[in-house]
Backbone as a printed PyTorch tensor [residue, N CA C, xyz], in Angstrom:
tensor([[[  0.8370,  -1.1740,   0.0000],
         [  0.0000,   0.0000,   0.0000],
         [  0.8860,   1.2430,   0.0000]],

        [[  0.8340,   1.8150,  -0.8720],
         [  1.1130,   3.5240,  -0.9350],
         [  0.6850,   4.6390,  -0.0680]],

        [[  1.2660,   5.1490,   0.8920],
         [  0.9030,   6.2370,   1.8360],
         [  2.0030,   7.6100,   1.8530]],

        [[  1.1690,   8.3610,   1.5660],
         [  2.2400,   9.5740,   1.4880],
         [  2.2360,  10.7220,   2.6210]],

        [[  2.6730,  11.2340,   3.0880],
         [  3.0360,  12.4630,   4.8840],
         [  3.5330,  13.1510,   4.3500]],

        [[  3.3210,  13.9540,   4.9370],
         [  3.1970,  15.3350,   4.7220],
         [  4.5920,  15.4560,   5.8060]],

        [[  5.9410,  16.3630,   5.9900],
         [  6.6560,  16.0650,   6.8480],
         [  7.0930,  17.4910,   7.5530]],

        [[  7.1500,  17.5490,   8.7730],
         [  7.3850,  19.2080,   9.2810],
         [  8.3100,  19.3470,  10.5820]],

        [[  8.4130,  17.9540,  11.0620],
         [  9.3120,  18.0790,  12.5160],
         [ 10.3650,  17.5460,  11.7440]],

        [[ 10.4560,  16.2120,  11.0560],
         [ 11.7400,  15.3270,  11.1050],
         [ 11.4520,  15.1090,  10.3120]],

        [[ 12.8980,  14.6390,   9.6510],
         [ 13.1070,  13.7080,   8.4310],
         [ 12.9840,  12.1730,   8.9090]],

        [[ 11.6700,  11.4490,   8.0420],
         [ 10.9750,  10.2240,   8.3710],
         [ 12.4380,   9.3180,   8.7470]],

        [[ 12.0100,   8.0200,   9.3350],
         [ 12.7000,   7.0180,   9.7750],
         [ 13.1060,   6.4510,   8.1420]],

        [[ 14.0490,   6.0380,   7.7290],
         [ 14.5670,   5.3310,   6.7470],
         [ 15.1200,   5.8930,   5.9140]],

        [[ 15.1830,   7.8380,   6.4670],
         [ 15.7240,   8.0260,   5.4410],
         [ 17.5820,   8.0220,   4.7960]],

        [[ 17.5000,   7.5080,   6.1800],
         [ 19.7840,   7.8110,   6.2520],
         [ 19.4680,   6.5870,   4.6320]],

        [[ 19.2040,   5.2330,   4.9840],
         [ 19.2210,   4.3780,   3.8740],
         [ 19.0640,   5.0430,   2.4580]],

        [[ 17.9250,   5.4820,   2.3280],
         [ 17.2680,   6.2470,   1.3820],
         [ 18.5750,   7.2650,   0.7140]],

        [[ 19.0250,   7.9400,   1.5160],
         [ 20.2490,   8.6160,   1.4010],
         [ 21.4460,   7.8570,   1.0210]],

        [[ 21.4980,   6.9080,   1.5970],
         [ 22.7230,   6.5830,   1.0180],
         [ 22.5410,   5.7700,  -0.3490]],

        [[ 21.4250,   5.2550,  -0.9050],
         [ 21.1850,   4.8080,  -2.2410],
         [ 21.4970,   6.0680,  -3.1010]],

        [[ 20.9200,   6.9850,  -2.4720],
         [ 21.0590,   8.1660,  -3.2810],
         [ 22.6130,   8.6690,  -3.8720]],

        [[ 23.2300,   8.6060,  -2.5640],
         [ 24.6380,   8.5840,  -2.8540],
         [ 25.6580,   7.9810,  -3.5510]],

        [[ 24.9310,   6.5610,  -3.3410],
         [ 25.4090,   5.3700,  -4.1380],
         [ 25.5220,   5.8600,  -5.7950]],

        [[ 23.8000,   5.8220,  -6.3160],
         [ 23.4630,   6.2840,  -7.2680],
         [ 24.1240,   7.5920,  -8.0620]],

        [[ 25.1570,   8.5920,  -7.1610],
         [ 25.6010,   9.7100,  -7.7410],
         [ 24.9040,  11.0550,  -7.7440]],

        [[ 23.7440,  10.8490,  -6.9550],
         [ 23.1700,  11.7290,  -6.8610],
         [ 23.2660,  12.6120,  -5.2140]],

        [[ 23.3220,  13.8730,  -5.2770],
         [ 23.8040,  14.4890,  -3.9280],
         [ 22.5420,  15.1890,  -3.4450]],

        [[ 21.1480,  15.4860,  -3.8230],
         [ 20.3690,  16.0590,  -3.3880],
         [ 19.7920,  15.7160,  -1.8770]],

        [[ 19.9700,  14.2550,  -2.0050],
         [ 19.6110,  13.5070,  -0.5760],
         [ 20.1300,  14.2680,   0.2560]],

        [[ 21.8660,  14.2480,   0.4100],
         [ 22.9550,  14.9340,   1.2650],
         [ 22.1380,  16.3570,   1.6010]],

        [[ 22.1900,  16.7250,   0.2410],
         [ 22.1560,  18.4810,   0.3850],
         [ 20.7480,  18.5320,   1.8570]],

        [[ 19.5170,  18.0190,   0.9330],
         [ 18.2350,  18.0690,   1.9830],
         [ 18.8630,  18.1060,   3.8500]],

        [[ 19.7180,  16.5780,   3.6450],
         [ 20.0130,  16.2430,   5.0120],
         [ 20.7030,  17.5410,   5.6620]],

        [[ 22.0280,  17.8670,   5.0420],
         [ 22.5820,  19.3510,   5.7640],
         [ 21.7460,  20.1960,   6.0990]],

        [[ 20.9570,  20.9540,   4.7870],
         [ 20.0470,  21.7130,   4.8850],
         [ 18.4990,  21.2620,   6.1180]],

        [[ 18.1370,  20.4980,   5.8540],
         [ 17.3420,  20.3050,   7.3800],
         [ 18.1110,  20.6690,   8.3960]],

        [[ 19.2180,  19.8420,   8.6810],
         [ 20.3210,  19.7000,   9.9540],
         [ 20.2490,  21.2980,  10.7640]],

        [[ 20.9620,  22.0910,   9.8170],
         [ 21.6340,  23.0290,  10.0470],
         [ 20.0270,  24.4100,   9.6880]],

        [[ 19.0060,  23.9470,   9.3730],
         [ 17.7780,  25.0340,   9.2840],
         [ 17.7740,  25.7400,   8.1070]],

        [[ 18.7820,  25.3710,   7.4290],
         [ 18.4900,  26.5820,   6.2170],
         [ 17.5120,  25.9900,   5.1300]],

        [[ 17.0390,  24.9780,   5.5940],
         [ 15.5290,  24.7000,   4.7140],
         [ 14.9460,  23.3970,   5.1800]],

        [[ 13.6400,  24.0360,   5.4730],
         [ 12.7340,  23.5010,   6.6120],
         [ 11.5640,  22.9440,   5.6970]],

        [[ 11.1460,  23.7160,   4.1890],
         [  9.7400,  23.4610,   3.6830],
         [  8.5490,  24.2340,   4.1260]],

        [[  9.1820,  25.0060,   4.9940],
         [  8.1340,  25.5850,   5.9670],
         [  7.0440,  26.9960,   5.6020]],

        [[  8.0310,  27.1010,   4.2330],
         [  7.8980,  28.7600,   4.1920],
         [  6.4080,  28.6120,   3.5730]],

        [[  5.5170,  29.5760,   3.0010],
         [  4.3620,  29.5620,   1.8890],
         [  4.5360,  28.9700,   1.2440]],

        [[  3.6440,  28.2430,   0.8670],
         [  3.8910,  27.5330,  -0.5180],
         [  4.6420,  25.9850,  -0.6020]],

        [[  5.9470,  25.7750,   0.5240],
         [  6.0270,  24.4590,   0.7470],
         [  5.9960,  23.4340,   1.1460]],

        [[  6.0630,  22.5410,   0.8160],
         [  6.0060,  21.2100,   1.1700],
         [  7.3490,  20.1680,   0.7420]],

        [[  7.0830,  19.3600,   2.1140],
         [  8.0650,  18.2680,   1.6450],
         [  7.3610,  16.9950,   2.2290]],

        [[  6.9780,  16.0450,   1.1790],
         [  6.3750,  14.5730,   1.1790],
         [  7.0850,  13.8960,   1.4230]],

        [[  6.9660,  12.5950,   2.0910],
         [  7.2560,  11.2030,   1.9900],
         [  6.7150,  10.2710,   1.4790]],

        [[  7.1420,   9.3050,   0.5250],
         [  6.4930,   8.1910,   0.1070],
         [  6.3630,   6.9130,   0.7740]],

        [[  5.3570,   5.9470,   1.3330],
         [  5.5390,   4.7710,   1.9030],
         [  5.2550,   4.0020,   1.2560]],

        [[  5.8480,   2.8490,   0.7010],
         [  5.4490,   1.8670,   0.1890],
         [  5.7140,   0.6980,   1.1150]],

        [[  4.1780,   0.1500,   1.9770],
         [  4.1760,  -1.0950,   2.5220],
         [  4.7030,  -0.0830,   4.0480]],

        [[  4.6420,   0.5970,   4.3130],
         [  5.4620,   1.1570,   5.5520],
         [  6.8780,   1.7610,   5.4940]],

        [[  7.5290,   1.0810,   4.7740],
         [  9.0280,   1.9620,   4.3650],
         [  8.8820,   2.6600,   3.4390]],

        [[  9.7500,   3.7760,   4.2030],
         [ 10.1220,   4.9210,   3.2220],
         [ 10.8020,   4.4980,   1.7780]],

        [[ 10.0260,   4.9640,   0.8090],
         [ 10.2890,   4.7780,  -0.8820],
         [ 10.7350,   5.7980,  -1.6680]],

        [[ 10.6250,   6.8530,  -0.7490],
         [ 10.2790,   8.0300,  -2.0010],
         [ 10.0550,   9.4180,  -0.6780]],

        [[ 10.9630,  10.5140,  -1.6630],
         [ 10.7690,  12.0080,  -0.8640],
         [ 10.5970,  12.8950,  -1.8710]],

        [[  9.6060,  14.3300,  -1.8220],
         [ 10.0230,  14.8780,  -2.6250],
         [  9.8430,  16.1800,  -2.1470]],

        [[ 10.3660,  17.1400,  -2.1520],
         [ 10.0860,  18.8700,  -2.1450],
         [  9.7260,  19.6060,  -2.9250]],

        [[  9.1280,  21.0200,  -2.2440],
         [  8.5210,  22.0520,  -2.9910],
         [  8.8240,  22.9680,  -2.2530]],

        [[ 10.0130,  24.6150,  -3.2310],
         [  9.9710,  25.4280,  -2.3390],
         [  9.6390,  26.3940,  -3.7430]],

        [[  9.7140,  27.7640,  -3.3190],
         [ 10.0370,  29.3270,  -4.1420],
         [ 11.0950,  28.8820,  -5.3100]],

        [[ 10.4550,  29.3760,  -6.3450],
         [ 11.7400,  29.0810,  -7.3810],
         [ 13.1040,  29.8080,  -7.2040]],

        [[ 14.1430,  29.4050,  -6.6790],
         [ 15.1140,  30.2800,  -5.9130],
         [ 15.9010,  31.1690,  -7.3700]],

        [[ 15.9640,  30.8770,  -8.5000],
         [ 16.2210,  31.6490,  -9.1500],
         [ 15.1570,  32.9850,  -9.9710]],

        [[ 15.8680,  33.4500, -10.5670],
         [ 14.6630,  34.8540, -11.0990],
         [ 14.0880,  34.7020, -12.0570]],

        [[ 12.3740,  34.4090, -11.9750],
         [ 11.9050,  34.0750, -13.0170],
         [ 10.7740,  34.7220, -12.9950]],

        [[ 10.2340,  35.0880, -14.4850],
         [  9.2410,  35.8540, -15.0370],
         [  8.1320,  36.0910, -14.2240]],

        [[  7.3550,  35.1400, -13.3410],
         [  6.3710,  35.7850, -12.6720],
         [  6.8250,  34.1680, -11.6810]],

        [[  5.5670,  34.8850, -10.1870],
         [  5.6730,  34.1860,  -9.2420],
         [  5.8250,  32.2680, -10.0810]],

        [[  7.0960,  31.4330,  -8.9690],
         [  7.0310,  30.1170,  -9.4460],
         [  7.1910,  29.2680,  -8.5800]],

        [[  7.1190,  27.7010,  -8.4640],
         [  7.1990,  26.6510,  -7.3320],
         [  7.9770,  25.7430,  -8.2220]],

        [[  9.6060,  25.6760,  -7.2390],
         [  9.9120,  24.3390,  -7.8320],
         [  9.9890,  23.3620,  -6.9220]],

        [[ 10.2970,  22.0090,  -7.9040],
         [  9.6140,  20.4800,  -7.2830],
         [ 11.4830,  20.4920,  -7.4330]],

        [[ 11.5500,  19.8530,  -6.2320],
         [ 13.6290,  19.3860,  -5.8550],
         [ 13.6630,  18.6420,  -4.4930]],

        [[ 14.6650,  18.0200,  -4.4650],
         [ 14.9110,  17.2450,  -3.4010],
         [ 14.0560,  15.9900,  -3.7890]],

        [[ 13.9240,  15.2430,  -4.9420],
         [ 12.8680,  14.3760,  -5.1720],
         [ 13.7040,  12.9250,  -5.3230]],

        [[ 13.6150,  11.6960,  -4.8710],
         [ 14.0990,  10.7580,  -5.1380],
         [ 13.4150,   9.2940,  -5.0910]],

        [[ 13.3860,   8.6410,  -5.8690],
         [ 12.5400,   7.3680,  -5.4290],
         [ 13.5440,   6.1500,  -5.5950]],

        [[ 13.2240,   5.0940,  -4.2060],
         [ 14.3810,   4.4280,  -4.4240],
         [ 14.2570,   3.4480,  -5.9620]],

        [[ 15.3540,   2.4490,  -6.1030],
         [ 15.2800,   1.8360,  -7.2390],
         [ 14.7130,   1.0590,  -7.1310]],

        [[ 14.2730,   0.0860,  -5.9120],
         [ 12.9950,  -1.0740,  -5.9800],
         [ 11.8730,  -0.4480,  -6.0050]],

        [[ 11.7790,   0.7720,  -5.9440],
         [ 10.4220,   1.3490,  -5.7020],
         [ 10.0170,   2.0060,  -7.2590]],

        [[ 10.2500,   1.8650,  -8.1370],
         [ 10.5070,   2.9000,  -9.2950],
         [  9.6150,   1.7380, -10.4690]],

        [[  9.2760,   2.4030, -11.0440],
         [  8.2310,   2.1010, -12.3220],
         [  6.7870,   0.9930, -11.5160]],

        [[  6.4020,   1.5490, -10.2760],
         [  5.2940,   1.3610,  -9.6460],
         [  4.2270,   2.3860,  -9.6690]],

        [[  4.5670,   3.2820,  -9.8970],
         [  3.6100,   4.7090,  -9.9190],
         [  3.6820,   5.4110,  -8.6310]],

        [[  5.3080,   5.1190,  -7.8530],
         [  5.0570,   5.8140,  -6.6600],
         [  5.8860,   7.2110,  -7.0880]],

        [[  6.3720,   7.5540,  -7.7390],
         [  7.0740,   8.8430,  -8.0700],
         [  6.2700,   9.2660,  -8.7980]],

        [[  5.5880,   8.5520, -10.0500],
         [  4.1930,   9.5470, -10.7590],
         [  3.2090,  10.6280,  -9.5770]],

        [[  3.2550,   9.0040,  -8.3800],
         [  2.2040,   9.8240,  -7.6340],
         [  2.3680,  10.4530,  -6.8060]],

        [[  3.8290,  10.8190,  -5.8280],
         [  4.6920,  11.6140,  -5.5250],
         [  4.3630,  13.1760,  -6.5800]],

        [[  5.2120,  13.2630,  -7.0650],
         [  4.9060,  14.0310,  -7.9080],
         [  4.1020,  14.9990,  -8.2560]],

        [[  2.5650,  13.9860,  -8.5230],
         [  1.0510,  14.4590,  -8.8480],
         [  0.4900,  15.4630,  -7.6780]],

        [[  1.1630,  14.7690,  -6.2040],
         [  0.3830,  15.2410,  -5.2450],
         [  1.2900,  16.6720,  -5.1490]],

        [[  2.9010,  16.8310,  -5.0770],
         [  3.4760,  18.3870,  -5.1780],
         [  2.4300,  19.2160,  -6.3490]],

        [[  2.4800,  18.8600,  -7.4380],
         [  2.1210,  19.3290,  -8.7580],
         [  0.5730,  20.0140,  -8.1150]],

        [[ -0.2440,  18.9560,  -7.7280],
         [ -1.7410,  19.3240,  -7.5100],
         [ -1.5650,  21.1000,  -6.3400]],

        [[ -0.6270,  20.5680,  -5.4750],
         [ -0.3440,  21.8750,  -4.3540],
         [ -0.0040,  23.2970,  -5.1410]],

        [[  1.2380,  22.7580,  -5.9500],
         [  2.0280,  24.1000,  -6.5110],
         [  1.1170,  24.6900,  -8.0010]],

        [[  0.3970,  23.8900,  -8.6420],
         [ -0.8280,  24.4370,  -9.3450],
         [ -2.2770,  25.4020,  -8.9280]],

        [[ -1.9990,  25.1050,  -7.6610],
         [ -3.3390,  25.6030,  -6.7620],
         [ -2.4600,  27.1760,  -6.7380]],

        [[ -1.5290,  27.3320,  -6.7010],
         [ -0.7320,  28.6090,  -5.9950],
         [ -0.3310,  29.4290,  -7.0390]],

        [[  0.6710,  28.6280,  -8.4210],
         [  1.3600,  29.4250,  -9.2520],
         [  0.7540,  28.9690, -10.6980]],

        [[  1.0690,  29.2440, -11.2400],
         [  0.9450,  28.9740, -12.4990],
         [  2.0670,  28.5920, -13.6540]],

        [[  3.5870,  28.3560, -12.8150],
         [  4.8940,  27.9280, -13.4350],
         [  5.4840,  27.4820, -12.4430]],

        [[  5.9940,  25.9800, -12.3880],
         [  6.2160,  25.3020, -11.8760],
         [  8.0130,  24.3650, -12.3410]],

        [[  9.3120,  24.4330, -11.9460],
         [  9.6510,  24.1510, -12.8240],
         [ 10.5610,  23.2570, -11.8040]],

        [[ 11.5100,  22.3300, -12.7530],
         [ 12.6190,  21.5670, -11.9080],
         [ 13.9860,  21.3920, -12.4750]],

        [[ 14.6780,  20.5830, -11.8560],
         [ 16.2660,  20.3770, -12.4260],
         [ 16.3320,  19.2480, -12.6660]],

        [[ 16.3030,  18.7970, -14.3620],
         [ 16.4190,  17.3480, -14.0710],
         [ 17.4900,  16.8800, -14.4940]],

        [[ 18.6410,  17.1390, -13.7780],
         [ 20.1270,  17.0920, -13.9620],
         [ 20.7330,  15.8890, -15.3140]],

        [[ 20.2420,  14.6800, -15.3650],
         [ 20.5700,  13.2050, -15.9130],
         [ 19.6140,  12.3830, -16.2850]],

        [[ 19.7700,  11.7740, -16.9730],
         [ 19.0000,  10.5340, -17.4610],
         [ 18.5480,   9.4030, -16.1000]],

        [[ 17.2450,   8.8600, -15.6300],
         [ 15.7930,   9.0670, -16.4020],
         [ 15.3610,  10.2700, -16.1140]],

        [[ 15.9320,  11.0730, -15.2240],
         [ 15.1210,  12.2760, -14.7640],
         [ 14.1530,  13.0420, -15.8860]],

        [[ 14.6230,  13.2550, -16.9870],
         [ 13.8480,  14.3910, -17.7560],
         [ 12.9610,  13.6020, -18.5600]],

        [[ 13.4950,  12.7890, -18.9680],
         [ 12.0740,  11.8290, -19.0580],
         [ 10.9130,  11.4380, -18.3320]],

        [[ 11.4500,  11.3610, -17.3470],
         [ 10.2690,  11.4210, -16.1040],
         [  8.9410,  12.4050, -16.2240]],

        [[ 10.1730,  13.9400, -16.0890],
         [  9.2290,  14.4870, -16.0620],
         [  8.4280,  15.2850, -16.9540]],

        [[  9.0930,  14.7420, -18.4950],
         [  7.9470,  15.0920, -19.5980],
         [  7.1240,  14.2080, -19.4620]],

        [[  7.2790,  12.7980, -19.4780],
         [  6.1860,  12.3330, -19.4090],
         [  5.3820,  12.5760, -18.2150]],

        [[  5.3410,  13.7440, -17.2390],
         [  4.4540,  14.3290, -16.5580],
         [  3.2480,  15.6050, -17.1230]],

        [[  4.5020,  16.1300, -18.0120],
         [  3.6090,  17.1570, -18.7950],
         [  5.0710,  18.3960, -19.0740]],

        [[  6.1500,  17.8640, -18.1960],
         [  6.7990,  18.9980, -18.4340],
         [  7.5080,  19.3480, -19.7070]],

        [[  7.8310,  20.6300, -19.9880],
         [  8.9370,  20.9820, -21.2310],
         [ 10.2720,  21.3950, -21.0380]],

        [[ 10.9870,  20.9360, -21.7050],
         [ 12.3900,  21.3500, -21.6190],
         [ 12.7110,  23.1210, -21.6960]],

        [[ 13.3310,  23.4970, -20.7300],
         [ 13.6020,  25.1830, -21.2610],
         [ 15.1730,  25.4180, -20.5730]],

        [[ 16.2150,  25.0110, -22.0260],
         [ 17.0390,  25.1460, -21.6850],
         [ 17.8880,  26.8500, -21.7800]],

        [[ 17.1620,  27.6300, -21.6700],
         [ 17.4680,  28.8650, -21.3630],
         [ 17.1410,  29.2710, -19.9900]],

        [[ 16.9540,  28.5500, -19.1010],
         [ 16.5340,  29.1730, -17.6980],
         [ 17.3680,  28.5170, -16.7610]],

        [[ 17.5160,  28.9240, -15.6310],
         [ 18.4740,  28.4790, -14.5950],
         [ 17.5700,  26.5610, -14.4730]],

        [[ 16.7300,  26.2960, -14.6150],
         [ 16.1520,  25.3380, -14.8640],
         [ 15.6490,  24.2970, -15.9320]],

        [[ 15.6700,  22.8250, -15.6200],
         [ 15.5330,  22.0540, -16.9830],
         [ 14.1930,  21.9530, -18.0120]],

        [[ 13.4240,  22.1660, -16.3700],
         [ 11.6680,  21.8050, -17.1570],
         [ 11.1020,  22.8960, -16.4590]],

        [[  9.9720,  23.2410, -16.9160],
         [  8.5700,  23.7670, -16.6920],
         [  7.4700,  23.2320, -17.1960]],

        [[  6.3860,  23.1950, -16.4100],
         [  4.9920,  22.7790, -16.1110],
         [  4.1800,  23.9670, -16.0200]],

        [[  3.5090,  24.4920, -16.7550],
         [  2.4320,  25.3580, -16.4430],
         [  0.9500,  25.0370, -16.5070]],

        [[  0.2190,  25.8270, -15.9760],
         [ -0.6000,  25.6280, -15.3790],
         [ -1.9910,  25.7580, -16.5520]],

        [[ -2.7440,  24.2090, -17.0710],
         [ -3.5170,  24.2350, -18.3690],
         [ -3.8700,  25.4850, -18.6070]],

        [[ -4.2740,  25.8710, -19.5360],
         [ -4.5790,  27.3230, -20.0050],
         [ -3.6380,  28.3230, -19.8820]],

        [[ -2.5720,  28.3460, -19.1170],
         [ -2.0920,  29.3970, -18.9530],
         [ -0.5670,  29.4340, -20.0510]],

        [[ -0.4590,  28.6130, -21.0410],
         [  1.2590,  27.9730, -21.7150],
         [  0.7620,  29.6770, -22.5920]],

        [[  2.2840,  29.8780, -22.5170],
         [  3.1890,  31.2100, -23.3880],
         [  2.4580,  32.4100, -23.0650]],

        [[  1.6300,  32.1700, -21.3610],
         [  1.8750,  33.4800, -20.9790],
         [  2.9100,  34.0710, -19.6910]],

        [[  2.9320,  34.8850, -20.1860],
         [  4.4590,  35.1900, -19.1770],
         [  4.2080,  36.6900, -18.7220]]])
């Protein structure tokens, strides 16, 4: 069974593991989250964010974040970062639905939504969410909000 939390005191139980696949894998966002919780300089806390957990069966599967698009972009934006799903957990629909549930939040708020999808599967991922490549922006993809594409 799939259960997803909402997270605001602590980083869930499983995630050192979770982290270190991540690490394994070459990917450092896990780390970064962990410092950044540690040390307060990003909590999720502010307007607008959130940071999920994924459970699959009770263990942690899957994390993902939503803060302020920290770079400067055309009108108010929410990006989706800090996102990882482990590798037994992956082509189940728990990162689609990860995902769906940031997306559903940061659609309610902005109307440009964008992420970093540094490597391969990442950007695949997340076109096949809906996103587009915009390699002119401090970012890989954007998602906007139906009705609203090429206004800026």
């Amino acid at each position: 069974m799939l259960q997803l939390a909402r997270l605001s005191d602590e980083l869930p139980t499983g995630f050192a593991a979770l982290r270190c696949e991540a690490d394994a894998d070459g990917y450092r966002h896990m780390a970064r989250l962990a410092q950044d919780w540690e040390s307060g300089a990003e909590r999720f806390d502010r307007p607008g964010e959130a940071l999920l957990a994924a459970f699959l069966d009770g263990e942690l599967a899957g994390i993902g974040g939503m803060t302020q698009e920290p770079l400067p972009a055309p009108e108010p934006a929410l990006r989706i970062r800090r996102f990882y799903v482990k590798q037994g957990a992956r082509r189940q629909g728990l990162g689609r639905t990860l995902a769906n549930a940031l997306l559903q939040e940061a659609l309610d708020q902005v109307a440009l939504v964008t992420v970093h999808a540094a490597r391969p599967p990442a950007p695949a991922f997340w076109e096949a969410l809906g996103f587009s490549p915009t390699p002119d922006h401090g970012w890989s993809h954007e998602l906007r909000r139906p009705g609203m594409a090429g206004r800026r």
